[in-house]
PADO-318418 format. One record per residue: z, y, x of N, C-alpha, C in turn; residue in one letter. Coordinates in steps of 0.02 Angstrom, whole numbers, plus 32768, in hexadecimal, padded with zeros to 4 digits. Layout:
REM residues N
ZYXZYXZYXA/...
This chain:
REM residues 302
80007FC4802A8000800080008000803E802BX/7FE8807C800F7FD980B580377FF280F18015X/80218114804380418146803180158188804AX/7FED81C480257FE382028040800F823B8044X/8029825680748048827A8075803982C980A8X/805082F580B08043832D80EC807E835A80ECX/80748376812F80C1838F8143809383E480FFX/807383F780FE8044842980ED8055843280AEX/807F8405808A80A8840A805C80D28428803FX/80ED842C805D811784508082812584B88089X/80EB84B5809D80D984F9808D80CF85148049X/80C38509803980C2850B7FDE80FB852E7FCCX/811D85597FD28167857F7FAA816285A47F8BX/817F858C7F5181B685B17F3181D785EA7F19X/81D2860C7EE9821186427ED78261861A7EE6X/8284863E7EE982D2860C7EEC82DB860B7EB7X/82FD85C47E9D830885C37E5682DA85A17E24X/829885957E67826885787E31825F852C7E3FX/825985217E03825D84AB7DFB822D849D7E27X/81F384AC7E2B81C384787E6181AC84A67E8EX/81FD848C7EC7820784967EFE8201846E7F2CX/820784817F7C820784697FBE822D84217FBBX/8268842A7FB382A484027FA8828383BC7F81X/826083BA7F5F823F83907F418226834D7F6EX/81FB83817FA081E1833A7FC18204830A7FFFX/8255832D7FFD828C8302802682AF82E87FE6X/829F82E17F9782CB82BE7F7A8286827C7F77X/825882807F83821B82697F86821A82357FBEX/822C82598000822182328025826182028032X/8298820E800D82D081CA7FFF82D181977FC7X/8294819F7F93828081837F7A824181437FAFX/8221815D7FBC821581327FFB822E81158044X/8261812A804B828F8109808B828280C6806FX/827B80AF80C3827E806880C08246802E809EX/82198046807581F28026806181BF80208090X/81957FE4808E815F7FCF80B581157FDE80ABX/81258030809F80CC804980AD80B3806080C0X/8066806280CF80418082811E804280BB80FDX/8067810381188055814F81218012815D812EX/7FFB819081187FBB81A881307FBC81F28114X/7F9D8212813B7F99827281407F4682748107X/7F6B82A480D37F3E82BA80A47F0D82E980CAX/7EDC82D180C57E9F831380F47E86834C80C9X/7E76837E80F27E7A83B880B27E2D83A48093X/7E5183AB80487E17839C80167DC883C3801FX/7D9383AE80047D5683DC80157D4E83FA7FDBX/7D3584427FDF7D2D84647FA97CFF84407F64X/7CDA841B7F7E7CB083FF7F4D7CC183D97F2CX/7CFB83B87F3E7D27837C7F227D5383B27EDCX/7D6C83FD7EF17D66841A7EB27D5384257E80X/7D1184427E997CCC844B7E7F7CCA841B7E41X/7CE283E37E567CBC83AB7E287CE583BA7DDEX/7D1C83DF7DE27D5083EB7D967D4C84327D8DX/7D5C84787DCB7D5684B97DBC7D2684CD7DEDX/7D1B85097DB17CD785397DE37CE685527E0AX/7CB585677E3C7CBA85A07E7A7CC985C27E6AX/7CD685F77E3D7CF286427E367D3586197E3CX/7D4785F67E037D9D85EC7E047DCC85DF7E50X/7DA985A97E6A7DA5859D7EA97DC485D97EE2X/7D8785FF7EBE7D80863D7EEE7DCE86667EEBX/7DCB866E7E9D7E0D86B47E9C7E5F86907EA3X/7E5086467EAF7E9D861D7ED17E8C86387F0BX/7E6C861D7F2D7E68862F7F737E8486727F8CX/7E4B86AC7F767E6586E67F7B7EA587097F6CX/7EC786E47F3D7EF686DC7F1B7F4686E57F44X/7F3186B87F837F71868D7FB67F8586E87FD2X/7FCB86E37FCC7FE8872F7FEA7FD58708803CX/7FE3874F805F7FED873580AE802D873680A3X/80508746808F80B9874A808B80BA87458048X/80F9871F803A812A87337FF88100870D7FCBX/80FC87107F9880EE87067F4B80AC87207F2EX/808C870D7F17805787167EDC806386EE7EA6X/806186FE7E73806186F07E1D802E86E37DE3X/800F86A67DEC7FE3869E7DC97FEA867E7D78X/801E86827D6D803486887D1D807286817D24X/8088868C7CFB80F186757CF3811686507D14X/80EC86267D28811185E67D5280F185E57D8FX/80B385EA7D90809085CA7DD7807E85FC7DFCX/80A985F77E4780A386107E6A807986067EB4X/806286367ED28034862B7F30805886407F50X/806E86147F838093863A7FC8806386308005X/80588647803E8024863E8079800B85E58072X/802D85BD8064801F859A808080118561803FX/8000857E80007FFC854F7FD07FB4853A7FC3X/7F7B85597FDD7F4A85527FE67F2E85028013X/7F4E8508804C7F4284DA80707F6F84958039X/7FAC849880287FCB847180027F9884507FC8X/7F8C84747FAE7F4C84687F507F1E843D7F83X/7F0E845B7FA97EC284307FD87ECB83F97FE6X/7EFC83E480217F2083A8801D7F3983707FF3X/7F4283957FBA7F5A83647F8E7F1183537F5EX/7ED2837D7F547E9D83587F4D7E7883157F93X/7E88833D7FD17E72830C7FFA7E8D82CC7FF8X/7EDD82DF7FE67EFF829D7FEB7EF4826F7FA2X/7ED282757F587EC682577F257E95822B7F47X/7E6482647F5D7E1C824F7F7A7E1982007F97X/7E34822B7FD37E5681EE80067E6981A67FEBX/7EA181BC7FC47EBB81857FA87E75814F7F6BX/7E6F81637F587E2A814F7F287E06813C7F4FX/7DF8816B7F7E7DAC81237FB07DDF80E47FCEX/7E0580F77FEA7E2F80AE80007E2480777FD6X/7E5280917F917E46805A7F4E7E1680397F4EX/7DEA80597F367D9980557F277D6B801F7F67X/7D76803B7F937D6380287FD67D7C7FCE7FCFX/7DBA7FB27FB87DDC7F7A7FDA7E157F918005X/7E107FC080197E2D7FBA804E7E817FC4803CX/7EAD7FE580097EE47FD480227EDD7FC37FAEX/7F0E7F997F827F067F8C7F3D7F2B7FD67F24X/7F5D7FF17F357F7F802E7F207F9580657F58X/7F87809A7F497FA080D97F707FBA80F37F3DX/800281277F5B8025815C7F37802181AD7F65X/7FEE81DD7F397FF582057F5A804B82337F46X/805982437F858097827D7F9D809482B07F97X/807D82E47F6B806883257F868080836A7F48X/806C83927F5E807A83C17F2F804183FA7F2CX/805F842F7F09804B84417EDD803E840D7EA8X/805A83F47E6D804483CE7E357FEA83EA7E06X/7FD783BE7DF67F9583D27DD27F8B83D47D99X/7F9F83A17D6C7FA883977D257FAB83BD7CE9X/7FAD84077D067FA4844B7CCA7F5F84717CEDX/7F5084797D1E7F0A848C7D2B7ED5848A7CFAX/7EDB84B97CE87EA084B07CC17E4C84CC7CE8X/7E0D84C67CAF7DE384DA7CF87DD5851F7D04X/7DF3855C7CDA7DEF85937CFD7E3C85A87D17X/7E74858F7D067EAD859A7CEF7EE785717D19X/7F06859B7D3B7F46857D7D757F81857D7D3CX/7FB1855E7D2A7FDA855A7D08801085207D16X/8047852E7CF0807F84F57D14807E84CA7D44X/809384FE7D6D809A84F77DB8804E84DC7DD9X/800B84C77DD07FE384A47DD97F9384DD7DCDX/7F7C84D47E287F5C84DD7E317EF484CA7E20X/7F0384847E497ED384627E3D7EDC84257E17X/7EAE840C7DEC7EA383C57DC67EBA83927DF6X/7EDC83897E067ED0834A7E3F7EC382F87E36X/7EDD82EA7E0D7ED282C87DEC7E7182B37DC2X/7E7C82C77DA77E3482CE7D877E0B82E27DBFX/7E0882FD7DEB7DD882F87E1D7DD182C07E3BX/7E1D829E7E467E0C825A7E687E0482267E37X/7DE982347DE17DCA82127DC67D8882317DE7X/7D7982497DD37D2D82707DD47D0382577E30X/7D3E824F7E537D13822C7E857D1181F57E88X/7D3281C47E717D2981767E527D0381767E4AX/7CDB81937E007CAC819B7DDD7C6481BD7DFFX/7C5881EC7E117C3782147E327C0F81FA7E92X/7C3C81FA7E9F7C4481CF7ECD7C35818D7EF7X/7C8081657ED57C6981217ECA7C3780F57E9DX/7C1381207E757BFE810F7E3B7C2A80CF7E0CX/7C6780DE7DFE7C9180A07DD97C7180D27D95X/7C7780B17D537C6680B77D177C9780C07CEFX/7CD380AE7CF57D0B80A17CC47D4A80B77CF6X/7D7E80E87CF57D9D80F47D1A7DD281097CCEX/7E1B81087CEE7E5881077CBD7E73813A7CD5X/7E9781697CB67EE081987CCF7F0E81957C9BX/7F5481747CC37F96816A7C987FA6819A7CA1X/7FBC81E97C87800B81FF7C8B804682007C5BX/806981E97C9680BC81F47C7980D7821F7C8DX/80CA825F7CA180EF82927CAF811B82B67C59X/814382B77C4D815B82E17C338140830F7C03X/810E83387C2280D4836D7BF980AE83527BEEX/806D835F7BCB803183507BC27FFB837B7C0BX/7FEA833F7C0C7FB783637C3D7F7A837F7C25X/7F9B83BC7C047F5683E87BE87F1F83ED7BF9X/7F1C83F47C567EFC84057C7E7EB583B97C91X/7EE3838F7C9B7EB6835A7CAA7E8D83377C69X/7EB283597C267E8683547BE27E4583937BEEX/7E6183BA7BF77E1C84007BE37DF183E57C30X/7DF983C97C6A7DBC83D27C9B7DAC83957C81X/7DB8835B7C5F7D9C83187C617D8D831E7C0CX/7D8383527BE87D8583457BA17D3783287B92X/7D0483337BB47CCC83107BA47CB882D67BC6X/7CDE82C17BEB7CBD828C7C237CEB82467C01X/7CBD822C7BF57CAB81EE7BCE7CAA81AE7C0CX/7CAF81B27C2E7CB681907C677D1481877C6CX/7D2881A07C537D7F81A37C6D7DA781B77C24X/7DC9816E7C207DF9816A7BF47E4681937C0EX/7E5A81BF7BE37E8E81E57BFE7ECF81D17BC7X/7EFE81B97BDC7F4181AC7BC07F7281E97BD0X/7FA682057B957FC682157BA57FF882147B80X/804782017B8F807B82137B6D80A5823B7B8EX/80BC826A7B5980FB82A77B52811B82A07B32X/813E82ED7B34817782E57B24815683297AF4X/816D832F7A9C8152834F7A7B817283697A4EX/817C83AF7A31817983EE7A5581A183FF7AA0X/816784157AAE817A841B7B0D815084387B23X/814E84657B638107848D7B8180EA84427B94X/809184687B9C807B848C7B75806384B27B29X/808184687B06805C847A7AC2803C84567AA8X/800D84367AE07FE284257AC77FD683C77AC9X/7FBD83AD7AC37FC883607AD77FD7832F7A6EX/7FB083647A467FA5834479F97F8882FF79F0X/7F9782C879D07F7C82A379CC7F2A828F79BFX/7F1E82D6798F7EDE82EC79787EBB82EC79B7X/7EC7830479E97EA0832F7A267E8382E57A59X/7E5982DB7A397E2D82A27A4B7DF982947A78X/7DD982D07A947DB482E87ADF7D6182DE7ABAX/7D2D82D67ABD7CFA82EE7AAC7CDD82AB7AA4X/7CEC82747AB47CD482307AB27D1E82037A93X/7D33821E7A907D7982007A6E7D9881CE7A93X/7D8281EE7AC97DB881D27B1C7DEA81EF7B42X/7E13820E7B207E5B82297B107E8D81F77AE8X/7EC081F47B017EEB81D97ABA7F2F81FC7AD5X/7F4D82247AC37F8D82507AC17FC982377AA0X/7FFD821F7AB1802E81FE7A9C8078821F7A98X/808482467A5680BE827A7A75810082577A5BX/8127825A7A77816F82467A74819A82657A5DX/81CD82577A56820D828E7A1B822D82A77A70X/825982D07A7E828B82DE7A8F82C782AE7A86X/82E2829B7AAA8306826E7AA0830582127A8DX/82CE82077AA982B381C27A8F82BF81817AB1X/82C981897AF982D881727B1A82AF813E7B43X/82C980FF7B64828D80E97B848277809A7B5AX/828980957B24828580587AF8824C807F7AD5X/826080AC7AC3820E80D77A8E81DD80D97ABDX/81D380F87AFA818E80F67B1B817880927B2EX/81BA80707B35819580397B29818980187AF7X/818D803A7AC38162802E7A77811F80507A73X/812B807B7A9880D4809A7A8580B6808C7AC2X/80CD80777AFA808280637B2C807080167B1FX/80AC7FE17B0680997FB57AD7806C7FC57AACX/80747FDE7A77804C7FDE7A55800C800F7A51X/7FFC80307A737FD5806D7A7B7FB480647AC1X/7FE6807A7AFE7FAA80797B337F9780257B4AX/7FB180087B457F977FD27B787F6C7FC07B46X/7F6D7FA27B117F2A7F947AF47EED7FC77B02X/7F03800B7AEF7EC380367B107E8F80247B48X/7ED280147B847EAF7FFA7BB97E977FC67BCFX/7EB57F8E7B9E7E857F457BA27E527F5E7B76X/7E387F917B4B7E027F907B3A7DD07FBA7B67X/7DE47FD87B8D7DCA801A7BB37DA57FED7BF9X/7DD17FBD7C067DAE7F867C3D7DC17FB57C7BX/7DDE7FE17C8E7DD5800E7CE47DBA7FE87CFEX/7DB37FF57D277D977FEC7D8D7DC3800F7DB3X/7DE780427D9E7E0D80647DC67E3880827D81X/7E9280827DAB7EB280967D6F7ED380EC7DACX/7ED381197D9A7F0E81587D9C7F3C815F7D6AX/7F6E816B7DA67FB681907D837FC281C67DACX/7FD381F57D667FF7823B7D69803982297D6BX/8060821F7D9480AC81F47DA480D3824D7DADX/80F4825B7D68811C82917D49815082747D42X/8188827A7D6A81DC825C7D72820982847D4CX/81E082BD7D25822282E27CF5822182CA7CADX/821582927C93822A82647C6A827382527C5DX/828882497CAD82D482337CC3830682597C87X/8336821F7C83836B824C7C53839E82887C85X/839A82877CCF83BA82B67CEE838282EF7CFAX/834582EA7CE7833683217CE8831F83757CC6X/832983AA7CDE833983D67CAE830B84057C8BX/82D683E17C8D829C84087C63827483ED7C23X/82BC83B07C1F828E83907BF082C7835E7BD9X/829F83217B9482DE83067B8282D682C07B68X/829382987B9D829682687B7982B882457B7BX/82EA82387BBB8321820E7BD4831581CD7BDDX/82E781D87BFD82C8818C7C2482FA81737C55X/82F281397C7E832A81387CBF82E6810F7CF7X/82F481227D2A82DA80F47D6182C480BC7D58X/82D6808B7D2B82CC804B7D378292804B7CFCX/829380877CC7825C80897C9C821080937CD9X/820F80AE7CFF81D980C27D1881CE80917D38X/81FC806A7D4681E9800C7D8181C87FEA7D55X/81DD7FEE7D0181B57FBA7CD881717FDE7CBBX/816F801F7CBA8120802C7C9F8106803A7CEDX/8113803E7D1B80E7802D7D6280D97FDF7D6DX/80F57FB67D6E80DD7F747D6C80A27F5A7D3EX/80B47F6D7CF5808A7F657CBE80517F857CD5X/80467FD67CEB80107FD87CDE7FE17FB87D2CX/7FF67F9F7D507FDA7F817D887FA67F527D60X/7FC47F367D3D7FA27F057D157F667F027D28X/7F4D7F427D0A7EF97F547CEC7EE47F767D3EX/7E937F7A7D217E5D7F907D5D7E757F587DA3X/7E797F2F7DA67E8E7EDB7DC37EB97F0D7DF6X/7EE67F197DCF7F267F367E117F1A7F8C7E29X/7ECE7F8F7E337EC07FD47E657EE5800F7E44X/7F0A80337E5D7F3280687E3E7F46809C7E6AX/7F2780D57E5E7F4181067E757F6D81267E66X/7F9B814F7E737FE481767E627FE081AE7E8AX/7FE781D87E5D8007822E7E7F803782497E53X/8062826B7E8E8092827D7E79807682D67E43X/80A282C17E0F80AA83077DE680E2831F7DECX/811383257DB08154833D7D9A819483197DB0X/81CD83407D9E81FE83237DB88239834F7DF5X/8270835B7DBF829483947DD282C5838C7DE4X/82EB834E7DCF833683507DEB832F83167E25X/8340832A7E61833083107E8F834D82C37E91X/838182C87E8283A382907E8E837582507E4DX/837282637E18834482227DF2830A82287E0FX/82CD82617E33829582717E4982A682307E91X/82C382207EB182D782037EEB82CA81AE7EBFX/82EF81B67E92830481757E7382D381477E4CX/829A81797E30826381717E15823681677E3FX/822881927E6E81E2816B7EA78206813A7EC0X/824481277ECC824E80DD7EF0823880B37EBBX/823980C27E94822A809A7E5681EA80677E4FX/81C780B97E55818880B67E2F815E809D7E7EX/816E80B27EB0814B80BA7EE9815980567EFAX/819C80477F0581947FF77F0781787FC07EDDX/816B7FDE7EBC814A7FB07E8E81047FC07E8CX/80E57FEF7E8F80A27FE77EC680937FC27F02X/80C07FC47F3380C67F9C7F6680C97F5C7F64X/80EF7F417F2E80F17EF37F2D80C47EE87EFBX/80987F007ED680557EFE7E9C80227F007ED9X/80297F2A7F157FDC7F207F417FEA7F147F6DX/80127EDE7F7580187EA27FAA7FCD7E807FAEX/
């Protein structure tokens, strides 16, 4: 199994005070102590590997965007510090990366490490906390790319990934799963909201439901989806603020929920699974959850 990660990460800060922080990727990286997987350095992503979800202008005014010092504010939440630019890039190189490995043979599962999260990106539109699609790009190069035909994205993050709905809403090539947590930012994630080929399926959750209800509805809802969907390649949006210790949200999942819907969904696309990290705020379950979720990749792509 193959871990992407970069110190470049790192750079990426913060207002003080704000949830997806620095601190993150040392509750991250004790979630992986000790486990048995090959590291590898996310290479900075190529612009075109953007390209493939947002346009060049958008592209353009992130870029321009990055302060040389301090802070820039690109909506309520999401912020540029010098060095978040190189961060967003990386963490497309590192989907990238991870996906040709898969794809290739060469390793059955990678978990990318990285930050800036992607999952609210929309394609003109930086929003909760999330720059670039990342995700959906590293569908889009499966697809594009590799020429695979049928490609999957699970998320369990917490929110709806608005973002990876509006850049993938016509592409019929990629079945997109998602369960939330509902009413919750963004808003959006309706059952109705079905994507343009009716390769969406949005699964919203109560507040308070716990981790016996989401395994009633990926029982009954996603995994059949995906034995009908057939992948070749499965993605996960791996969003750790599900957790019942964490504070932006309330589904009150625990650790060991994320060991049993990570195993399960290994299942499908004969094992190949990619993982990137999204959400996930209280460090101490964020730690507890990638050990989770991250070993049980490891012993699935043995």
């Amino acid at each position: 199994m193959l871990v992407f990660t970069h110190e470049a990460f790192r750079g990426h800060v913060t207002p003080p005070g704000h949830p997806e922080r620095v601190e993150r990727l040392a509750a991250v990286e004790r979630g992986l102590a000790g486990l048995p997987v090959e590291r590898r350095e996310c290479p900075f992503g190529e612009e075109a590997e953007v390209l493939r979800c947002h346009p060049a202008g958008y592209l353009a005014r992130v870029k321009s965007a990055v302060p040389s010092e301090g802070w820039a504010q690109l909506d309520g939440d999401t912020f540029l510090s010098p060095g978040s630019y190189e961060a967003a890039m990386r963490a497309v190189g590192g989907i990238c990366a991870a996906v040709d490995a898969v794809v290739s043979g060469e390793a059955r599962t990678a978990f990318v490490a990285g930050r800036p999260p992607g999952h609210h990106a929309e394609r003109e539109t930086a929003m909760g906390f999330c720059l670039f699609g990342t995700v959906a790009i590293g569908a889009k190069r499966a697809l594009d790319h590799h020429g695979l035909q049928r490609v999957a994205i699970v998320d369990f993050d917490v929110h709806h990934g608005n973002g990876t709905q509006d850049l993938l809403w016509d592409e019929g090539r990629c079945l997109y799963v998602s369960s939330h947590q509902m009413p919750l930012y963004p808003g959006t994630g309706r059952v109705e909201e079905r994507g343009a080929q009716g390769q969406i399926v949005n699964l919203p959750l109560r507040g308070g439901s716990g981790g016996r209800a989401m395994r009633e509805v990926y029982e009954g809802s996603v995994f059949p989806a995906l034995t009908e969907w057939e992948p070749e390649l499965l993605l996960i949006s791996a969003g750790f603020d599900a957790h019942a210790d964490d504070p932006l949200a309330g589904l009150e999942w625990q650790a060991e929920d994320f060991r049993w819907l990570t195993d399960r969904l290994c299942d499908f696309a004969g094992g190949r699974v990619v993982s990137t990290l999204e959400g996930g705020y209280d460090l101490e379950a964020l730690a507890a959850s990638v050990a989770a979720h991250v070993s049980v990749l490891e012993e699935r792509g043995r």
